[in-house]
mmCIF file of the N, C-alpha and C atoms, coordinates in Angstrom:
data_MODEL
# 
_entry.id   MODEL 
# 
loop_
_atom_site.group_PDB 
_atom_site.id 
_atom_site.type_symbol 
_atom_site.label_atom_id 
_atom_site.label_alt_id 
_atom_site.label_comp_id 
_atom_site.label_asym_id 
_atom_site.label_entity_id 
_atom_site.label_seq_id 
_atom_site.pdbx_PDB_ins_code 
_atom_site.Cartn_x 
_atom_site.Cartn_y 
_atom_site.Cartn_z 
_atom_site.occupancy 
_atom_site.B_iso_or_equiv 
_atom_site.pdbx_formal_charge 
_atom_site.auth_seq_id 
_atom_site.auth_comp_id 
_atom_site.auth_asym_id 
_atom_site.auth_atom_id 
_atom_site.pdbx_PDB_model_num 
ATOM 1   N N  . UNK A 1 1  ? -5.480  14.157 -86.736 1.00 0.00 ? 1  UNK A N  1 
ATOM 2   C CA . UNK A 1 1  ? -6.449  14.847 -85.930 1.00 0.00 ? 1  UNK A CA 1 
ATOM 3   C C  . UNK A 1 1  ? -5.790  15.624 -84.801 1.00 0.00 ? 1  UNK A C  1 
ATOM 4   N N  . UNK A 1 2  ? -4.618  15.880 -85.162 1.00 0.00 ? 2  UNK A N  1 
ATOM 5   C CA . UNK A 1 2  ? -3.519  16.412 -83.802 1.00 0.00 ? 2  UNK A CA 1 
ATOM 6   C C  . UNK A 1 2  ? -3.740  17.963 -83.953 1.00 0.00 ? 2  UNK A C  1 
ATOM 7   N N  . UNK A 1 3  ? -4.358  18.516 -83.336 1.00 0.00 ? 3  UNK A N  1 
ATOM 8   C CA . UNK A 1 3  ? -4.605  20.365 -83.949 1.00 0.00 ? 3  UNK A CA 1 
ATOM 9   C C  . UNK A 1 3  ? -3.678  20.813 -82.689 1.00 0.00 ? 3  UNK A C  1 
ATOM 10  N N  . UNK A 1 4  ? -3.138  22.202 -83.575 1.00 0.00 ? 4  UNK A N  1 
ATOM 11  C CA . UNK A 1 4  ? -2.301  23.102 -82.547 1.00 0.00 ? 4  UNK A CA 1 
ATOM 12  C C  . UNK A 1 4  ? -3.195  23.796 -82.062 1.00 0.00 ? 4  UNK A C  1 
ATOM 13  N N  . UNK A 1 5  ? -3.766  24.007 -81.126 1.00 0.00 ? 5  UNK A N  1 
ATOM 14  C CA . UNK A 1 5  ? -4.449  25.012 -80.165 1.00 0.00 ? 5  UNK A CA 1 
ATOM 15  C C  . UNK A 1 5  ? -3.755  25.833 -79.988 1.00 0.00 ? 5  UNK A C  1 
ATOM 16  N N  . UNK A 1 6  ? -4.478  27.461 -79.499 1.00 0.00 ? 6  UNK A N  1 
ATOM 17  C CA . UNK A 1 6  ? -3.707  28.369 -78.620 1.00 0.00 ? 6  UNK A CA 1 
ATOM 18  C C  . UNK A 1 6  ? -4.235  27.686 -76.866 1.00 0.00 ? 6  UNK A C  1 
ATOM 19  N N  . UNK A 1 7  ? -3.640  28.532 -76.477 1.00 0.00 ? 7  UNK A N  1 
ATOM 20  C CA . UNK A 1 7  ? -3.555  28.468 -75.580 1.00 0.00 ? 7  UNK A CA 1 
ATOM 21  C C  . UNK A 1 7  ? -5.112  28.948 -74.878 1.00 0.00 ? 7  UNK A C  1 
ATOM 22  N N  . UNK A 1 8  ? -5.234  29.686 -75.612 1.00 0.00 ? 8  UNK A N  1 
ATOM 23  C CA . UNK A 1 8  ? -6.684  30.680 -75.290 1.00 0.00 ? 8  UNK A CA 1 
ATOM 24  C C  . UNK A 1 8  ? -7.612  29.833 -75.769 1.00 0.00 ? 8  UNK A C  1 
ATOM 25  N N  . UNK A 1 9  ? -7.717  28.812 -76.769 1.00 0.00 ? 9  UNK A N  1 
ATOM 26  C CA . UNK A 1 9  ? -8.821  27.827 -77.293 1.00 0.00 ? 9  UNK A CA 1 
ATOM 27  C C  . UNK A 1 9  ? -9.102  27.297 -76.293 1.00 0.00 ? 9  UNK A C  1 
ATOM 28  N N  . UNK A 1 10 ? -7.824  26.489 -75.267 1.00 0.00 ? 10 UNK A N  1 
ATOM 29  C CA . UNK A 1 10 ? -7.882  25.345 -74.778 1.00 0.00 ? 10 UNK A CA 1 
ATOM 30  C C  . UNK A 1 10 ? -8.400  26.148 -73.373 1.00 0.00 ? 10 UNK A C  1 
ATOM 31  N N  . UNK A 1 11 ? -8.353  26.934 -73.032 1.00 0.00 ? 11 UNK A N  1 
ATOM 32  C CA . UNK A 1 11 ? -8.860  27.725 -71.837 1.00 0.00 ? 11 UNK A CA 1 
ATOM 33  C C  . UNK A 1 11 ? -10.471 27.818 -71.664 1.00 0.00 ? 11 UNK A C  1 
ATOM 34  N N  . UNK A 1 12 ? -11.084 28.162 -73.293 1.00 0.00 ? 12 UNK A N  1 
ATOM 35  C CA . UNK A 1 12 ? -12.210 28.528 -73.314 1.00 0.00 ? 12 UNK A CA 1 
ATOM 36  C C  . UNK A 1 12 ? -12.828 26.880 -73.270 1.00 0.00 ? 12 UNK A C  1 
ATOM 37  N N  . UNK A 1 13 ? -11.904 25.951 -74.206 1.00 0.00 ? 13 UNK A N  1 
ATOM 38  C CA . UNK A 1 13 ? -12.738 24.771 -74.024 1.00 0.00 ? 13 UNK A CA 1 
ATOM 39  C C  . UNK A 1 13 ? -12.921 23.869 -72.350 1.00 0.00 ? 13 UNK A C  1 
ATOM 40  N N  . UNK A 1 14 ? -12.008 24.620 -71.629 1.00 0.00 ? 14 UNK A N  1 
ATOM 41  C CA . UNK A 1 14 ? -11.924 23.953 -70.379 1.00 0.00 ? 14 UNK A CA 1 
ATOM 42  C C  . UNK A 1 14 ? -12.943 24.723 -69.383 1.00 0.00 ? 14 UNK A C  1 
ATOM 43  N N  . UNK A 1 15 ? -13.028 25.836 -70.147 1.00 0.00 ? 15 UNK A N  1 
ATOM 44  C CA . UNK A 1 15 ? -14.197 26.401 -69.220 1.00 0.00 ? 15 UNK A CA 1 
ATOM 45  C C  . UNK A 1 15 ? -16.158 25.829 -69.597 1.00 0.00 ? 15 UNK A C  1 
ATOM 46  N N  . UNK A 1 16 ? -16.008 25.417 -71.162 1.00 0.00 ? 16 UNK A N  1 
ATOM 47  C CA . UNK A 1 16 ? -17.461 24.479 -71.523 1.00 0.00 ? 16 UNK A CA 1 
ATOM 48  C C  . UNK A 1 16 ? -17.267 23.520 -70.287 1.00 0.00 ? 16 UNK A C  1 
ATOM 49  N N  . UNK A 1 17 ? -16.386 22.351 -70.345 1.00 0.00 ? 17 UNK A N  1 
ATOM 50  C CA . UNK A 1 17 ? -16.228 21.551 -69.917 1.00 0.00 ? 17 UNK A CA 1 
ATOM 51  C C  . UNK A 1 17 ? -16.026 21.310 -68.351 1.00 0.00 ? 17 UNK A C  1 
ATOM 52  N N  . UNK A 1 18 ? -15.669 22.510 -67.935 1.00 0.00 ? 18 UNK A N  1 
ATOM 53  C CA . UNK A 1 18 ? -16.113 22.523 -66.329 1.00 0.00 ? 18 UNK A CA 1 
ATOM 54  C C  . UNK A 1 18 ? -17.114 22.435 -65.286 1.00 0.00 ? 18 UNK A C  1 
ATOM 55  N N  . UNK A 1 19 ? -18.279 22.520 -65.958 1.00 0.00 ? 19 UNK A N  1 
ATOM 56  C CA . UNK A 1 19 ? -19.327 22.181 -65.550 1.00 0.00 ? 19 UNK A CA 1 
ATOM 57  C C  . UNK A 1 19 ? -19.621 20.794 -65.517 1.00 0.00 ? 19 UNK A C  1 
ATOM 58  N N  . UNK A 1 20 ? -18.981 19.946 -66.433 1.00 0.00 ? 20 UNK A N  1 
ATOM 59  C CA . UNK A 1 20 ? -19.128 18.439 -65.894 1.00 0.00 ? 20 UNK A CA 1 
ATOM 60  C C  . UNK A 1 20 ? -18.390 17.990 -64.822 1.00 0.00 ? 20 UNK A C  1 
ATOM 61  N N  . UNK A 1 21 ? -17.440 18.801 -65.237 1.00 0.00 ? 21 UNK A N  1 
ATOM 62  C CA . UNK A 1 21 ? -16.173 17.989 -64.090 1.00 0.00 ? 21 UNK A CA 1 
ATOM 63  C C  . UNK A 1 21 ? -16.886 18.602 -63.188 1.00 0.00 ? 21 UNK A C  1 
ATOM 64  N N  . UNK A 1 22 ? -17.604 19.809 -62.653 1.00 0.00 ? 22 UNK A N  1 
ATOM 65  C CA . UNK A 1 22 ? -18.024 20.007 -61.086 1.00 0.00 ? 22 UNK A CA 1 
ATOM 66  C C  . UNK A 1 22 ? -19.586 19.105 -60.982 1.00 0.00 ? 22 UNK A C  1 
ATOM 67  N N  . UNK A 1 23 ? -20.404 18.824 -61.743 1.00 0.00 ? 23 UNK A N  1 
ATOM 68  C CA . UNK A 1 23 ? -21.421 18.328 -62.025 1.00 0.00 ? 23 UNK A CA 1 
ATOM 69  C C  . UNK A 1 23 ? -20.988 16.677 -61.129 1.00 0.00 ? 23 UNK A C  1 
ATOM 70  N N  . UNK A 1 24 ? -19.866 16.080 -61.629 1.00 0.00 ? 24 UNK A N  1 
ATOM 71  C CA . UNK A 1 24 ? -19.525 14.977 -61.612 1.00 0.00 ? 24 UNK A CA 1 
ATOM 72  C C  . UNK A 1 24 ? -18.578 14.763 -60.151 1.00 0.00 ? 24 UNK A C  1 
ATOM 73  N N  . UNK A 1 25 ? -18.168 15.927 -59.548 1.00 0.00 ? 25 UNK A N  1 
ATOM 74  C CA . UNK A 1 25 ? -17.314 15.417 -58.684 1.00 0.00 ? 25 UNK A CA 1 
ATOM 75  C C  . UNK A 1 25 ? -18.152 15.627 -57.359 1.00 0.00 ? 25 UNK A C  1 
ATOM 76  N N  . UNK A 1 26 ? -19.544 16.435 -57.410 1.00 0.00 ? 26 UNK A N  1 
ATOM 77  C CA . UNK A 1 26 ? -20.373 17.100 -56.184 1.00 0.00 ? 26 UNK A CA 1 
ATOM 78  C C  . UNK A 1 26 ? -21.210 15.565 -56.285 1.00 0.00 ? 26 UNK A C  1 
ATOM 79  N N  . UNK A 1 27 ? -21.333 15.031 -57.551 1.00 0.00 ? 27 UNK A N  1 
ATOM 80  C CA . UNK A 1 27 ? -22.277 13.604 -57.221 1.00 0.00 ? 27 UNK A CA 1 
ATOM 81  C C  . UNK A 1 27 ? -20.924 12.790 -56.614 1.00 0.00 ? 27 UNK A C  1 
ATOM 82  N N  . UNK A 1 28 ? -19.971 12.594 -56.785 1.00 0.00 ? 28 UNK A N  1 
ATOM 83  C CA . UNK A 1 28 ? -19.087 11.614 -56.203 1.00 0.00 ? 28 UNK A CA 1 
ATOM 84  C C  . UNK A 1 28 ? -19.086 11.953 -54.640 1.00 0.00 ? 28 UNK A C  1 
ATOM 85  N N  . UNK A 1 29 ? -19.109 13.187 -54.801 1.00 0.00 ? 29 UNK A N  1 
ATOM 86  C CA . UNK A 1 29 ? -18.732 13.804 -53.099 1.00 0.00 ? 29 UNK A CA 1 
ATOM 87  C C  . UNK A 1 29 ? -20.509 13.015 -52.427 1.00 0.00 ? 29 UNK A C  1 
ATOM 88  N N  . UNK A 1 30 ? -21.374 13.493 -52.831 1.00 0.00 ? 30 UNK A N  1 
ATOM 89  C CA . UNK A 1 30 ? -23.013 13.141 -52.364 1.00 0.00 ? 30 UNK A CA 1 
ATOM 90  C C  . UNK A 1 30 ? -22.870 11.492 -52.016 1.00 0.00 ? 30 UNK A C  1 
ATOM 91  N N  . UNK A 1 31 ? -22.118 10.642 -53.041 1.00 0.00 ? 31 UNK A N  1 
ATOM 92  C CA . UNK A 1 31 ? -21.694 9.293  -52.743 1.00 0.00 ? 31 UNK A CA 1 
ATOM 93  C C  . UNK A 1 31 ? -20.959 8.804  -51.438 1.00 0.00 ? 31 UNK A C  1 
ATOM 94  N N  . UNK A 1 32 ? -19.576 10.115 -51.964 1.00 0.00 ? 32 UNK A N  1 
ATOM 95  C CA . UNK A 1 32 ? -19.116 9.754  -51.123 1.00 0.00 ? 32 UNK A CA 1 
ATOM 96  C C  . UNK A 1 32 ? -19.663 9.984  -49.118 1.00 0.00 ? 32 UNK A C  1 
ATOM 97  N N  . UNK A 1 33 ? -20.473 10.789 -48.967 1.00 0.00 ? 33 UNK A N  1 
ATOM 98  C CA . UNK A 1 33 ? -21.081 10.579 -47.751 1.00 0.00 ? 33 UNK A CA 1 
ATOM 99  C C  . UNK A 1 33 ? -21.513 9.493  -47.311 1.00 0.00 ? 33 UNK A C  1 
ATOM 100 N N  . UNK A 1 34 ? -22.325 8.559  -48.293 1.00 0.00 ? 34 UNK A N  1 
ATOM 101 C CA . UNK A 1 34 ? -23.090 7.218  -47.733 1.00 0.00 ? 34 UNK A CA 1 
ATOM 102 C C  . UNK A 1 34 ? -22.200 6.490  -47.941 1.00 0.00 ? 34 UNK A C  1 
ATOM 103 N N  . UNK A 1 35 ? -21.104 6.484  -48.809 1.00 0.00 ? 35 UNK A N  1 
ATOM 104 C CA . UNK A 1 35 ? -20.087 5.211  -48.722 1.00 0.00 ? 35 UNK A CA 1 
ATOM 105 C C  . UNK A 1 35 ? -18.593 5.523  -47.999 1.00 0.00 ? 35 UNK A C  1 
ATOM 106 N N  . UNK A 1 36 ? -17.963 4.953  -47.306 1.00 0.00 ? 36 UNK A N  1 
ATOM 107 C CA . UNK A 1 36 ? -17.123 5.599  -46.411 1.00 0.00 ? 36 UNK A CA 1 
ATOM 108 C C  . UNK A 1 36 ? -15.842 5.243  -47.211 1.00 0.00 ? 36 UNK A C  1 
ATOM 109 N N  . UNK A 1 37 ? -15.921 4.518  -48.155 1.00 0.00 ? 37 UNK A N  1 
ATOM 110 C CA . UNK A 1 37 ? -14.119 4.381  -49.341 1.00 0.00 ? 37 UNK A CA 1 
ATOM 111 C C  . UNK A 1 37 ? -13.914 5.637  -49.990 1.00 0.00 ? 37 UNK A C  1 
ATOM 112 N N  . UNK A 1 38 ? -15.019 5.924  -50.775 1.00 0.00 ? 38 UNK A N  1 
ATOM 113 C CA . UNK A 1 38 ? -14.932 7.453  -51.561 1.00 0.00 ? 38 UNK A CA 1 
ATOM 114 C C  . UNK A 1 38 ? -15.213 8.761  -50.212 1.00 0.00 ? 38 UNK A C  1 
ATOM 115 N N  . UNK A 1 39 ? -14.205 9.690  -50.601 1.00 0.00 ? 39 UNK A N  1 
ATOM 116 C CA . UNK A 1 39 ? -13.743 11.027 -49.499 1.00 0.00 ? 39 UNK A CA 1 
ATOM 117 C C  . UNK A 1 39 ? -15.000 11.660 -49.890 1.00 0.00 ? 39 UNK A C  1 
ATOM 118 N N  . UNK A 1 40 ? -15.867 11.529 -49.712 1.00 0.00 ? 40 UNK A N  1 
ATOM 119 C CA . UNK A 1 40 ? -16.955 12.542 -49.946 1.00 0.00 ? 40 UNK A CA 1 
ATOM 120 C C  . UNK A 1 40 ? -16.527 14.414 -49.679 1.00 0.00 ? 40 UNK A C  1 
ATOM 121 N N  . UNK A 1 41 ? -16.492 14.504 -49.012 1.00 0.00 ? 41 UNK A N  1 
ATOM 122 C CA . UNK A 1 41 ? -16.177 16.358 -48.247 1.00 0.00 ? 41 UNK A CA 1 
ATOM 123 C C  . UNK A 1 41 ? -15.260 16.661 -49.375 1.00 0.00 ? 41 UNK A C  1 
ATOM 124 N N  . UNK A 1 42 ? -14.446 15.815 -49.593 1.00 0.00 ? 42 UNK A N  1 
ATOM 125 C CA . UNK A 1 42 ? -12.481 16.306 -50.639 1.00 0.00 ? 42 UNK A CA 1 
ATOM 126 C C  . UNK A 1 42 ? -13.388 16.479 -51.866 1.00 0.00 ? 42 UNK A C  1 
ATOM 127 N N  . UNK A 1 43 ? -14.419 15.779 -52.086 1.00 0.00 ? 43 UNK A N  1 
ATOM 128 C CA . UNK A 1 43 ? -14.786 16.135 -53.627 1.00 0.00 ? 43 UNK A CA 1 
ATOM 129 C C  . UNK A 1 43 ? -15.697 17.267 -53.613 1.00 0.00 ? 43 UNK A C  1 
ATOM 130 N N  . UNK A 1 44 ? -16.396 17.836 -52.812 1.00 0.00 ? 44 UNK A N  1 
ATOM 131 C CA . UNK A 1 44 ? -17.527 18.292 -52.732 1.00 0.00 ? 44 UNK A CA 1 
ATOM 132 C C  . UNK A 1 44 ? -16.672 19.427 -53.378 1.00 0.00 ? 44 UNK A C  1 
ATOM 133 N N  . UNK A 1 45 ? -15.605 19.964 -51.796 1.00 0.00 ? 45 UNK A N  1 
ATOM 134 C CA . UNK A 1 45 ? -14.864 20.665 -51.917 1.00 0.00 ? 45 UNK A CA 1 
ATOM 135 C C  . UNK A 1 45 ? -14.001 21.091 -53.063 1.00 0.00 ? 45 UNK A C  1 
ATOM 136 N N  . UNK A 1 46 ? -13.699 19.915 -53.676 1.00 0.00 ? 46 UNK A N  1 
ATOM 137 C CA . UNK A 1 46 ? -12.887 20.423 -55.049 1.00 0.00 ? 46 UNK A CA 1 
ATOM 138 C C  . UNK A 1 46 ? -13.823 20.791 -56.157 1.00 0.00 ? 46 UNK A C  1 
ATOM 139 N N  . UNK A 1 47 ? -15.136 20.289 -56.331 1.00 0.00 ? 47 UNK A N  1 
ATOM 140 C CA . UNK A 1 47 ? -15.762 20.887 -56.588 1.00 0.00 ? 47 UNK A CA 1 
ATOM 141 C C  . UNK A 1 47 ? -16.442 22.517 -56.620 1.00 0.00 ? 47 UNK A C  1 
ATOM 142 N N  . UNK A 1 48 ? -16.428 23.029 -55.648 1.00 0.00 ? 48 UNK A N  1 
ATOM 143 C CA . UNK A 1 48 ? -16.637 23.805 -54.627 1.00 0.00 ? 48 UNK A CA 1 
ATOM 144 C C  . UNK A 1 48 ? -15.942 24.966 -55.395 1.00 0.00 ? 48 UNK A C  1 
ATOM 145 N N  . UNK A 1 49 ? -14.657 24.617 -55.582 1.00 0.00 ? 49 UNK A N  1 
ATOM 146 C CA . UNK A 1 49 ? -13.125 24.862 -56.152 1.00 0.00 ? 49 UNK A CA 1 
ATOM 147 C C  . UNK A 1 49 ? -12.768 25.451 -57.504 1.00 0.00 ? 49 UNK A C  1 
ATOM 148 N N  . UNK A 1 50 ? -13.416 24.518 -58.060 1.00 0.00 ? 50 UNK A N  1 
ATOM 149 C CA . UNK A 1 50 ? -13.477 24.574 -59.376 1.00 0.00 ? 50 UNK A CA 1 
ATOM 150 C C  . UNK A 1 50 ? -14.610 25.532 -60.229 1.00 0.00 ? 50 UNK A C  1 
ATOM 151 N N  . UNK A 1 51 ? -15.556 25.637 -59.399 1.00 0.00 ? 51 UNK A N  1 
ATOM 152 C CA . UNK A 1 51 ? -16.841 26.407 -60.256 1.00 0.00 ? 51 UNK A CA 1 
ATOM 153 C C  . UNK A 1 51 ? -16.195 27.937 -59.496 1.00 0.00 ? 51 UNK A C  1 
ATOM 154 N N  . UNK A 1 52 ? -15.816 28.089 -58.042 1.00 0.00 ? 52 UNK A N  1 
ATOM 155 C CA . UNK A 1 52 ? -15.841 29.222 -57.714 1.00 0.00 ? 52 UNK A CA 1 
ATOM 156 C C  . UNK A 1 52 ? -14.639 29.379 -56.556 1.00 0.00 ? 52 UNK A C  1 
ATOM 157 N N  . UNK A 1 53 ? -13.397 29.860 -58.118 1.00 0.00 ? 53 UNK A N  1 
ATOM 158 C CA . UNK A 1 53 ? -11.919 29.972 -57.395 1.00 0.00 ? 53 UNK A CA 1 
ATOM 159 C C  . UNK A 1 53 ? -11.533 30.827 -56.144 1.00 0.00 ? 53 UNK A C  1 
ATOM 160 N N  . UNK A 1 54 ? -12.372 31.963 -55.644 1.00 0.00 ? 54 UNK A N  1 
ATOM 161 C CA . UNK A 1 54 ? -12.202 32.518 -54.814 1.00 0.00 ? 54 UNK A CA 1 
ATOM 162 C C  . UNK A 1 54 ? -12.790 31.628 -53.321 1.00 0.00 ? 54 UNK A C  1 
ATOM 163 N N  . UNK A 1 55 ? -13.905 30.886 -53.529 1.00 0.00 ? 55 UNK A N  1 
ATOM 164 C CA . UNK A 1 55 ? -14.385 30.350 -52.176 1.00 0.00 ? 55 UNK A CA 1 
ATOM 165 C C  . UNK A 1 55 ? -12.972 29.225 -51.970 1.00 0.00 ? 55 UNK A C  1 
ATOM 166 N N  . UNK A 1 56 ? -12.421 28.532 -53.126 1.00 0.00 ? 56 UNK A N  1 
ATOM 167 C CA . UNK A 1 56 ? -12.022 27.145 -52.575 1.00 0.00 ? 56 UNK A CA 1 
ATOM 168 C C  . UNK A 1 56 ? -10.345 27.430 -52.497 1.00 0.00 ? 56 UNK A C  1 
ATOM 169 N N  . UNK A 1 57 ? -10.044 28.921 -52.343 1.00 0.00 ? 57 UNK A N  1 
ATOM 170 C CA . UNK A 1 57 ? -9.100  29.339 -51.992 1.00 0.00 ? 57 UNK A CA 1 
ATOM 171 C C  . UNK A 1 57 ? -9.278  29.484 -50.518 1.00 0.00 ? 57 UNK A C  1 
ATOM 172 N N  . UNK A 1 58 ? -10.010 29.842 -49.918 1.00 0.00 ? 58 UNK A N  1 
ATOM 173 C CA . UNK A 1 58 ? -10.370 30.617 -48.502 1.00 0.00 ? 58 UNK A CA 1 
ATOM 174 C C  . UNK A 1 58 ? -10.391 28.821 -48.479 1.00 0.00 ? 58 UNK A C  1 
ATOM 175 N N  . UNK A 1 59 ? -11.596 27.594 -48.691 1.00 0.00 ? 59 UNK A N  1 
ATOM 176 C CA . UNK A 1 59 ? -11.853 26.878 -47.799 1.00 0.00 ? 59 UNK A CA 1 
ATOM 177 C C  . UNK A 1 59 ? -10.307 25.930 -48.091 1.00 0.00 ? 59 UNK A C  1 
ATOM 178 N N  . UNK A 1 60 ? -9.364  26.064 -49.077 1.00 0.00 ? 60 UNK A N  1 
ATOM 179 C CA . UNK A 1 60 ? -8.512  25.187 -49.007 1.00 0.00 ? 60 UNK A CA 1 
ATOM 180 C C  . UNK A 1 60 ? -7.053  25.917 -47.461 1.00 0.00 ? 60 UNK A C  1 
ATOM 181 N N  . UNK A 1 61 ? -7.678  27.298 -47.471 1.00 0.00 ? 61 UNK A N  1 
ATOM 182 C CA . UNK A 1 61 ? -6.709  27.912 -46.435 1.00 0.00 ? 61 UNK A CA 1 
ATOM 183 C C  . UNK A 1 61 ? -7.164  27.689 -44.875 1.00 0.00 ? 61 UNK A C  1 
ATOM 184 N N  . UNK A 1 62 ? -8.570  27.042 -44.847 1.00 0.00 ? 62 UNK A N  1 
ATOM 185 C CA . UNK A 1 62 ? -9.430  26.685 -43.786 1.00 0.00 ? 62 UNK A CA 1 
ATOM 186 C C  . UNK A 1 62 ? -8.547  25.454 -43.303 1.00 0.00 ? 62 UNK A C  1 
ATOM 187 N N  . UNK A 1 63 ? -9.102  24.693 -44.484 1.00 0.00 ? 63 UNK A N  1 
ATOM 188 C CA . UNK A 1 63 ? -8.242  23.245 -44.344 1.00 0.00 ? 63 UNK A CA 1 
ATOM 189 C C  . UNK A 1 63 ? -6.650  23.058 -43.954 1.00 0.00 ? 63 UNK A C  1 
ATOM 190 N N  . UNK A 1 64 ? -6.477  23.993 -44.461 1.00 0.00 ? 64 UNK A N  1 
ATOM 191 C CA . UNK A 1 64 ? -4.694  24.013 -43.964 1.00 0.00 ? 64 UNK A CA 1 
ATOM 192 C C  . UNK A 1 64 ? -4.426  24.558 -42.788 1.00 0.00 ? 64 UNK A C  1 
ATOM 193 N N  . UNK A 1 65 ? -5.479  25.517 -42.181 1.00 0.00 ? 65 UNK A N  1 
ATOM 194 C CA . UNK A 1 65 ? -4.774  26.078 -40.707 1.00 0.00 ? 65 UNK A CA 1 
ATOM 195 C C  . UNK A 1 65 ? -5.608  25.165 -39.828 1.00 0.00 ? 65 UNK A C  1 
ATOM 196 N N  . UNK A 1 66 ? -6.509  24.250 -40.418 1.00 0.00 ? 66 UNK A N  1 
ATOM 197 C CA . UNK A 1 66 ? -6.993  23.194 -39.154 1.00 0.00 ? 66 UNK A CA 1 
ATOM 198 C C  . UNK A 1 66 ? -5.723  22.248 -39.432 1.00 0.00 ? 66 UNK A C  1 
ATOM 199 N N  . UNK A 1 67 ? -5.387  21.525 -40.342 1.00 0.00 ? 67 UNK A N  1 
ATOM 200 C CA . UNK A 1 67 ? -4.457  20.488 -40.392 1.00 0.00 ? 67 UNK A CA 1 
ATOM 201 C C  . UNK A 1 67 ? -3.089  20.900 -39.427 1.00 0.00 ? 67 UNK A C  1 
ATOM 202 N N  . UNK A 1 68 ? -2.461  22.626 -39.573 1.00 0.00 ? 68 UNK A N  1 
ATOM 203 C CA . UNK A 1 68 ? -1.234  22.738 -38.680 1.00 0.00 ? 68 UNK A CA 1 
ATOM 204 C C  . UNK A 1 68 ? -2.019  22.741 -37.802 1.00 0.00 ? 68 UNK A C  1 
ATOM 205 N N  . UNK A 1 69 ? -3.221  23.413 -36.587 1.00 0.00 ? 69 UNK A N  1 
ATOM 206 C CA . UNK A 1 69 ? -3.430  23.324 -35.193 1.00 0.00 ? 69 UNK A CA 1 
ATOM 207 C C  . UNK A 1 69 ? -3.598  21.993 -34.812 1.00 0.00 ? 69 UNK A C  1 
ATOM 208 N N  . UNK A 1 70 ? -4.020  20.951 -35.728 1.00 0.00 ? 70 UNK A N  1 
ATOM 209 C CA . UNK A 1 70 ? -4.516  19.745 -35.467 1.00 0.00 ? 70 UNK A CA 1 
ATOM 210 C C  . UNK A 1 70 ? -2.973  19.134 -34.891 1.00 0.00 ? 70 UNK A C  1 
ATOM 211 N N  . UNK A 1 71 ? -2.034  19.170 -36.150 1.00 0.00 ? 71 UNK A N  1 
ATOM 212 C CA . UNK A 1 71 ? -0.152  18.296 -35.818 1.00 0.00 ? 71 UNK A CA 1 
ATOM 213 C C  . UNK A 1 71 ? 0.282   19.065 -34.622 1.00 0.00 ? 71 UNK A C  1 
ATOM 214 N N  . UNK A 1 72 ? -0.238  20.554 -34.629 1.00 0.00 ? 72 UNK A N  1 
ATOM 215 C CA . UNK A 1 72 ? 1.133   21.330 -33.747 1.00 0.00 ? 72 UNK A CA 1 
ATOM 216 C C  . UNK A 1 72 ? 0.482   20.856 -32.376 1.00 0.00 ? 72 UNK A C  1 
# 
């Protein structure tokens, strides 16, 4: 059952399949608000990320120039 994919199969099948993984990580993130073990915000966000590469570029560059003003 070992199939050679292109490269382009496995692209298109990751794009069906992206909608769970963001489906699934915005409910972990919703969790994670009321429970304080799971990072709620990190998932929302990667979520966020994943459906729409241009926003979670800007908010992952958000996150990074608060983290240097925060150390420096």
């Amino acid at each position: 059952m070992n199939e050679n994919k292109s490269l382009y199969d496995e692209m298109k099948e990751f794009q069906h399949e992206k909608k769970k993984y963001f489906i699934g990580l915005i409910i972990l993130g919703f969790l994670g608000l009321l429970l304080p073990i799971i990072p709620g915000l990190a998932l929302i966000g990667l979520g966020i990320a994943l459906i729409i590469p241009e926003t979670g570029a800007r908010l992952m560059q958000r996150v990074k120039d608060e983290i240097r003003s925060f150390v420096s």
